[in-house]
N, C-alpha and C positions, 0 to 999 in steps of 0.2 A: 363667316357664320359657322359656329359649331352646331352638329349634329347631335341630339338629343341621345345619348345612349344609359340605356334601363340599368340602372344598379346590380337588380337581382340576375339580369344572363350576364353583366361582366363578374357579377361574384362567381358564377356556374362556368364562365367560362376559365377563370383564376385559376378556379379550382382544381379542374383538370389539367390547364399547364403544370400548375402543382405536381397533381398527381404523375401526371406523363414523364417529365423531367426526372422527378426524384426516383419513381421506379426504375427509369432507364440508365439514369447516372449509378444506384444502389447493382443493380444485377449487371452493369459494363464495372465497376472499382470488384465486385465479388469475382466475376470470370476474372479478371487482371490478378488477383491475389492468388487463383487458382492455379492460371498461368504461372507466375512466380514461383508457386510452391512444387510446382512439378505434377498436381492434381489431373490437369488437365497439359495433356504432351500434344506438341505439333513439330513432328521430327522433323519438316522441312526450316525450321528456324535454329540459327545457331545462336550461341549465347549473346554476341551484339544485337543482332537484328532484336533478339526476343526480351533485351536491354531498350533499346528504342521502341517498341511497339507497345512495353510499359509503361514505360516516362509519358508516351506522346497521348496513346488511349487514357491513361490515369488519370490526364489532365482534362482532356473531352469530357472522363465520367465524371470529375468530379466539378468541373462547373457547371454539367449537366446538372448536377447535386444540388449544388446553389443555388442555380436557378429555379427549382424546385422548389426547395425552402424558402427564398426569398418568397415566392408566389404566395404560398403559405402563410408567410409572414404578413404580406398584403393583404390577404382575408380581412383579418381583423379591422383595418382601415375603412372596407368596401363595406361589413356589416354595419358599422356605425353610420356611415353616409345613407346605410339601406333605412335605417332607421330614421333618421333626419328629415329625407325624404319622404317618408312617408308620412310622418306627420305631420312635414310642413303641406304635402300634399291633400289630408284633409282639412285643415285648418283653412287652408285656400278654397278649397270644398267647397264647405262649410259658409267661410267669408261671403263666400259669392252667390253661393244659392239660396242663402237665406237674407242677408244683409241688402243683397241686391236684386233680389228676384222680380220684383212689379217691372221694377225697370227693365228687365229683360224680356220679363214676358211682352211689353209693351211691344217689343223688338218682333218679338216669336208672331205675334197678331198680326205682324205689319206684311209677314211672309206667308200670303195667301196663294192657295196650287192658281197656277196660272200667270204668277206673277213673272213679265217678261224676263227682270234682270235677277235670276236667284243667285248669282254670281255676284253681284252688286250687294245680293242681301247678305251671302255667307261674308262678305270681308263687313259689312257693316256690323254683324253680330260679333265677328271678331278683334273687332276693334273696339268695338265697347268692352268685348271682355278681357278685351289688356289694361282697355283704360283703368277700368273697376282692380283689376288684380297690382296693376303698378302704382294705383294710388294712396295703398297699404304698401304691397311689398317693392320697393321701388330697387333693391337691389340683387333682384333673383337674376341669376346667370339667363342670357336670351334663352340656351338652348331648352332650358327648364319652364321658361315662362311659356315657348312656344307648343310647349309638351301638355302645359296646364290647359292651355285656353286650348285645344282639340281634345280635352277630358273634358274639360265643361261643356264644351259646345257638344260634344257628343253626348253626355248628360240631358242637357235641356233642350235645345233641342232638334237634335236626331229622332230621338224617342215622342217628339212632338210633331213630327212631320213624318213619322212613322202610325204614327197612330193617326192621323188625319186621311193619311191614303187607306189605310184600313177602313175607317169610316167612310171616304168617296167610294170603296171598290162593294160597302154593305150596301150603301145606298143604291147604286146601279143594280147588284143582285135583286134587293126588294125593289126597284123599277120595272128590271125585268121579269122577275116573279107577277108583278101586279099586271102587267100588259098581256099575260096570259092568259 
């Protein structure tokens, strides 16, 4: 089972290897050319060694380089998938909260405080909400589908059993208020 991972922190993450690499690779090939040009002197080295410690660092900095640029160059890829994403992610939204909302509310009603197995009820809610999302989108990678139905389900409802204890915890207040 693959793990679900966000578009937008592997672009932010991309981005900085980008950054890290290419700056380290640029100022290791500048000190190396320094080195060579006699700019920068380190009398303990004679002409071999300071022969080999160009060749060998040159080669460190410069597919530091590359790898940098490559990262770069991957940007572009990871925007469009950011993109993709995203809209298939409203689209499935959308699909679901409006296409098939009675039916879930039905679900959401069935989940009353007190109810023994709420464990029993979250896999039931989310089971419905694969069913409803795979019966349109039947070929979304798992890790994305399992990403979706914990958006919906936090969506409908979190926000519904959220607002339910809010309402049990007014009531008690005005109990306790009245018994005064």
């Amino acid at each position: 089972m693959k793990i679900y991972v966000d578009e937008q922190k592997r672009y932010e993450d991309t981005k900085a290897t980008g950054q890290c690499f290419t700056g380290v690779g640029a100022i290791g090939l500048i000190a190396i050319v320094l080195l060579d040009t006699g700019v920068i002197k380190l009398a303990a080295l004679d002409s071999v060694n300071k022969l080999m410690i160009s060749i060998v660092m040159g080669l460190v900095f410069l597919i530091f380089f590359i790898i940098g640029m490559k990262s770069f160059m991957e940007l572009k890829d990871i925007s469009k998938k950011i993109d993709r994403n995203n809209s298939l992610e409203e689209e499935i939204m959308e699909y679901v909260t409006v296409t098939h909302r009675d039916e879930l509310m039905t679900l959401a009603s069935s989940g009353e405080k007190g109810d023994a197995c709420s464990g029993d009820l979250y896999y039931k809610r989310a089971e419905l909400i694969t069913s409803v999302i795979t019966e349109k989108y039947s070929l979304l990678e798992e890790s994305f589908l399992d990403h979706m139905v914990e958006e919906i389900y936090s969506k409908i409802y979190r926000s519904e059993e959220h607002t339910s204890e809010l309402q049990s915890r007014v009531d008690i207040s005005y109990a306790v208020f009245c018994l005064k």
